[in-house]
C-alpha positions as CSV (number, residue, x, y, z in Angstrom):
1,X,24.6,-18.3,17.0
2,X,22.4,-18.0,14.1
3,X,18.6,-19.7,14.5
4,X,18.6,-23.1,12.6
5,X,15.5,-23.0,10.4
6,X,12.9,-26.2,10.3
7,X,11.7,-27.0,7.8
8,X,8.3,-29.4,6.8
9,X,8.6,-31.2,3.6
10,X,5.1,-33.2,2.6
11,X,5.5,-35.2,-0.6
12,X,4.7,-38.1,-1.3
13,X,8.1,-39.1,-3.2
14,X,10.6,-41.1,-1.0
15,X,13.1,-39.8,-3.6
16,X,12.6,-36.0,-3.8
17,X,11.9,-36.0,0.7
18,X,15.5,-37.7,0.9
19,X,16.9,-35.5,-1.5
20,X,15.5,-32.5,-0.2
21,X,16.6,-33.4,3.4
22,X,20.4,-33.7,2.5
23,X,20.2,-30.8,0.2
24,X,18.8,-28.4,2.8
25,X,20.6,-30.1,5.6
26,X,23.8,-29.5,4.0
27,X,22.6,-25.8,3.6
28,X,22.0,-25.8,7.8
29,X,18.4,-26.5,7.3
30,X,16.8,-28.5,9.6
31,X,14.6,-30.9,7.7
32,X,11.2,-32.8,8.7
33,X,9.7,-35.0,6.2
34,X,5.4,-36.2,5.5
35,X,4.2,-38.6,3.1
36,X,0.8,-37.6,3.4
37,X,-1.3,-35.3,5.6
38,X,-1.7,-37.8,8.9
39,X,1.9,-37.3,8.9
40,X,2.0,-34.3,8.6
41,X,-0.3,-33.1,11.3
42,X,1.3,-35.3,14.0
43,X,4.9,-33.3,13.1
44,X,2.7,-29.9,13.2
45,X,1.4,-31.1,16.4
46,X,4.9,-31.9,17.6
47,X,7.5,-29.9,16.7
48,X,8.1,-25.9,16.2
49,X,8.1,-25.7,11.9
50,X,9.4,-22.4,10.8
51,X,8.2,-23.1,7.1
52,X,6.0,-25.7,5.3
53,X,7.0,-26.8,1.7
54,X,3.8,-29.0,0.3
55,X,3.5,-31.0,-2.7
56,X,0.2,-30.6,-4.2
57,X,-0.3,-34.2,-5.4
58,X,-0.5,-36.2,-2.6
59,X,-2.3,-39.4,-1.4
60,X,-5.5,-39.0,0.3
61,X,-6.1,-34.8,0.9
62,X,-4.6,-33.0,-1.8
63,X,-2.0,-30.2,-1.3
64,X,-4.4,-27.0,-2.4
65,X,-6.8,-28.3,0.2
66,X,-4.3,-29.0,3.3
67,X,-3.3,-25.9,2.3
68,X,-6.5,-23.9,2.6
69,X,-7.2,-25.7,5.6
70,X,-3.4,-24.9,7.6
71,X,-4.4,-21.0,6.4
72,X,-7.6,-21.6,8.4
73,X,-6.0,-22.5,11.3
74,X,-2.7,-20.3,11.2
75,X,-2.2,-17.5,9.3
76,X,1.7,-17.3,10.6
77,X,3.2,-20.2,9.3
78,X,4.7,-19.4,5.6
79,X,3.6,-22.1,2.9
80,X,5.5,-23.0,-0.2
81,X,3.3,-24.9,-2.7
82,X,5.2,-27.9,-4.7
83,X,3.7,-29.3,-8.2
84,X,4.8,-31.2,-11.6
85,X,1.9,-29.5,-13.3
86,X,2.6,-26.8,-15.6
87,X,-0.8,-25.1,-15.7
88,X,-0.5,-21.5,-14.5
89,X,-3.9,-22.2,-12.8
90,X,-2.6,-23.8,-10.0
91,X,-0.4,-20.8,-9.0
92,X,-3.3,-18.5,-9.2
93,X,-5.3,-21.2,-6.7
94,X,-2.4,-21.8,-4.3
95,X,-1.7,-17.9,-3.9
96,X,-5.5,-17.9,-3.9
97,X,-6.2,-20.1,-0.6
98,X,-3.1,-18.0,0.9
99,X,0.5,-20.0,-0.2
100,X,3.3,-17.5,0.4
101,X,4.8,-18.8,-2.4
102,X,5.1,-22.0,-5.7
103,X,7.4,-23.9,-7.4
104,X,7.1,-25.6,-10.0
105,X,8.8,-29.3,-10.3
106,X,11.9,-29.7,-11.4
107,X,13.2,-27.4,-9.6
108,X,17.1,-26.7,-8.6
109,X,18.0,-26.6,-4.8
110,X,19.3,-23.3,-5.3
111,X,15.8,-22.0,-6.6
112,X,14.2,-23.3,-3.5
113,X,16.5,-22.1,-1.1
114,X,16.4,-18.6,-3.0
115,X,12.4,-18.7,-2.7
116,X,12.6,-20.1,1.4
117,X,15.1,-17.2,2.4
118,X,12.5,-14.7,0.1
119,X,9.4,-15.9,2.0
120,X,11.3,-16.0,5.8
121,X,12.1,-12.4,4.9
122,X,9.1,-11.1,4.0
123,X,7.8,-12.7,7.3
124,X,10.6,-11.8,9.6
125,X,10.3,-8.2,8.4
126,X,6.7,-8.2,9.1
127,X,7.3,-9.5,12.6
128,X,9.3,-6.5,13.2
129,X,7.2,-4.1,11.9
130,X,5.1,-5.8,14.5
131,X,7.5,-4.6,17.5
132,X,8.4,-1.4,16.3
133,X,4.9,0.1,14.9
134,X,1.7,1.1,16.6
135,X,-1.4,2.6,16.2
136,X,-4.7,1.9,14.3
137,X,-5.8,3.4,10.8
138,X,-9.4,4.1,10.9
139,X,-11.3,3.5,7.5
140,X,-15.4,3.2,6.6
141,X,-15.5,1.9,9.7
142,X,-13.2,-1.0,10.0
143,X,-9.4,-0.7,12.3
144,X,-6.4,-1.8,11.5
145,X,-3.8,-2.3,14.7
146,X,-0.7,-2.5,13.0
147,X,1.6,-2.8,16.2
148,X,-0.7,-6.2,16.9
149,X,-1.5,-6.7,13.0
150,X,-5.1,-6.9,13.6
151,X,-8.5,-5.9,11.4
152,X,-11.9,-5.2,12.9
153,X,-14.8,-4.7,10.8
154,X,-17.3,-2.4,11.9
155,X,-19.6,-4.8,13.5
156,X,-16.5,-5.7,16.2
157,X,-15.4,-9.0,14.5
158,X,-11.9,-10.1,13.9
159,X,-10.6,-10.5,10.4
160,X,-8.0,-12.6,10.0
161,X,-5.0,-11.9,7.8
162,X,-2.2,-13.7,5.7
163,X,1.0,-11.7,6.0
164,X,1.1,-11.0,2.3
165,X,-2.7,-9.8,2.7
166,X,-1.9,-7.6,6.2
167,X,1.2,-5.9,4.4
168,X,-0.8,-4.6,0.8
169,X,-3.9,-3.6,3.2
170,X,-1.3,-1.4,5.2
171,X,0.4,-0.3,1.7
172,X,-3.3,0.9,0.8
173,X,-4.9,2.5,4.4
174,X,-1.6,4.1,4.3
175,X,-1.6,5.8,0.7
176,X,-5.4,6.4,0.8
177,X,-7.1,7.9,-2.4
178,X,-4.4,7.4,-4.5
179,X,-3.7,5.7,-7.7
180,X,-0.9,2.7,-7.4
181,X,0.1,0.7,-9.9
182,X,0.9,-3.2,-9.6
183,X,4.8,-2.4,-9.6
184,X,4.7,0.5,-6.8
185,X,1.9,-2.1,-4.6
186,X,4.8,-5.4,-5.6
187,X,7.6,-3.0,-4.2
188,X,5.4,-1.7,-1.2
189,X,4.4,-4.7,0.1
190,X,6.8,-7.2,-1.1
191,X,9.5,-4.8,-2.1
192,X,13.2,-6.8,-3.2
193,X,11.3,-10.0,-2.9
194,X,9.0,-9.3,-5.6
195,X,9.3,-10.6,-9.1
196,X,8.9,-9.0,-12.4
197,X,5.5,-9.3,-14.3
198,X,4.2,-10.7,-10.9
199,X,0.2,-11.2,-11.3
200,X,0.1,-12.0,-7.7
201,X,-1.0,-8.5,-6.1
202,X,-4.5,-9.3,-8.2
203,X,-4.7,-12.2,-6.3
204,X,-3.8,-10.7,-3.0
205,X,-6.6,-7.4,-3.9
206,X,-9.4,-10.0,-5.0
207,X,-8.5,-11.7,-1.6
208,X,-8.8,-8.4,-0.1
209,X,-11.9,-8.1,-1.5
210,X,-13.4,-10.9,-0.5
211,X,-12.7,-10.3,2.8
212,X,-13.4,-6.1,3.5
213,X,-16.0,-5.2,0.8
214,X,-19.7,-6.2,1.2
215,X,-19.9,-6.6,-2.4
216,X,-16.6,-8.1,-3.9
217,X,-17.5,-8.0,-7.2
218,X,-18.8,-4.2,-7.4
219,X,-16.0,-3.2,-4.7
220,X,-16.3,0.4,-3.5
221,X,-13.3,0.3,-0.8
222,X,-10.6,-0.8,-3.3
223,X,-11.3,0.6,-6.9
224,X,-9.6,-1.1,-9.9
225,X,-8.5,1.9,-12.2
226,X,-7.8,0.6,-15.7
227,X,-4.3,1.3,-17.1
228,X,-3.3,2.2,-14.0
229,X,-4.2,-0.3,-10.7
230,X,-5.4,0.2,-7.7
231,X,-7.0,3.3,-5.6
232,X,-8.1,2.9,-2.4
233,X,-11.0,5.4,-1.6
234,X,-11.4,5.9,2.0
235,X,-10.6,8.4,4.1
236,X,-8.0,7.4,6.9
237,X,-7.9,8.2,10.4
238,X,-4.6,7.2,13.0
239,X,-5.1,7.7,15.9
């Protein structure tokens, strides 16, 4: 029997959480539904969730900041950001604070399911990459276990990563001092999932950034190379 998939929906429209539950449900989803974040927590703290779609207008704690706080605490669970705005902005801030994915409202069911079936792949896939590889690649100092997905900076501290952020760091460590452009790092990393004249890979490298380089704005590890993308400088060991 195929796994049923359970979904979280938090919105704060009673209209578009009914709607999305017989939509889905009809598609052999099975559907949770949170007004707010109180909600929310006590169906996170209850039930297995396989994905979370949030609205980011909400009452009380807005979505972006539920958001960057559920990354804090799990970097598994995938995240699908929800919004009427139309400013680009709060794409860039979502992927930013580690959303696997955004939508824009209104949106068609079809879309939706199309980007929940995108996201659940990415993160099966990584999963079984997780099984099936091993070893650690050795760079500057830090180690990356790819069979348990883990980064060590030099000083012996755990880093943790998103998926998205875990799959380009492998797509660099293992194509070290070479040039890649955003299209080869989208089709590396995100591969048939990835969408054309997708900014995100900036987002996920300045993330990147942020998190192995001591200086993030004059980055030495990950190199921008104009008209081109992305080199990675390091040598890499495997051992």
């Amino acid at each position: 029997m195929a796994k049923v998939i359970r979904l979280l929906v938090v919105d704060d429209d009673a209209e578009i959480r009914s709607l999305l539950t017989t939509l889905l449900g009809n598609r052999g989803y099975r559907v949770q539904t949170a007004h707010d974040e109180q909600q929310m927590r006590k169906i996170l703290a209850s039930s297995k969730v396989d994905l979370l779609i949030l609205d980011i207008m909400l009452p009380g704690k807005d979505g972006l900041t539920i958001c960057r706080e559920v990354r804090a605490s799990s970097q598994s669970i995938p995240i699908i950001m929800l919004t009427a705005r139309g400013d680009p902005t709060d794409r860039v801030v979502g992927l930013e604070i580690g959303a696997d994915d955004y939508l824009a409202k209104p949106f068609d069911v079809k879309e939706l399911e199309a980007r929940i079936k995108a996201v659940l792949r990415r993160t099966q896939s990584a999963g079984n990459e997780c099984s099936n590889a091993t070893g650690i690649l050795s760079f500057a100092g830090w180690r990356l276990d790819v069979g348990l997905r883990q980064l060590r900076s030099p000083e012996g501290a755990d880093v943790d990563l998103t998926t998205g952020e875990f799959d380009l760091l492998r797509v660099f460590v293992e194509r070290p001092q070479r040039v890649l452009s955003r299209d080869q790092l989208l089709d590396l990393a995100r591969g048939r999932d990835a969408l054309p004249f997708d900014r995100s890979i900036d987002i996920q490298v300045s993330r990147l950034r942020r998190k192995i380089e001591s200086d993030p704005q004059g980055p030495e590890l990950i190199k921008t190379v104009r008209g081109g993308g992305y080199l990675f400088t390091p040598r890499v060991e495997r051992t």
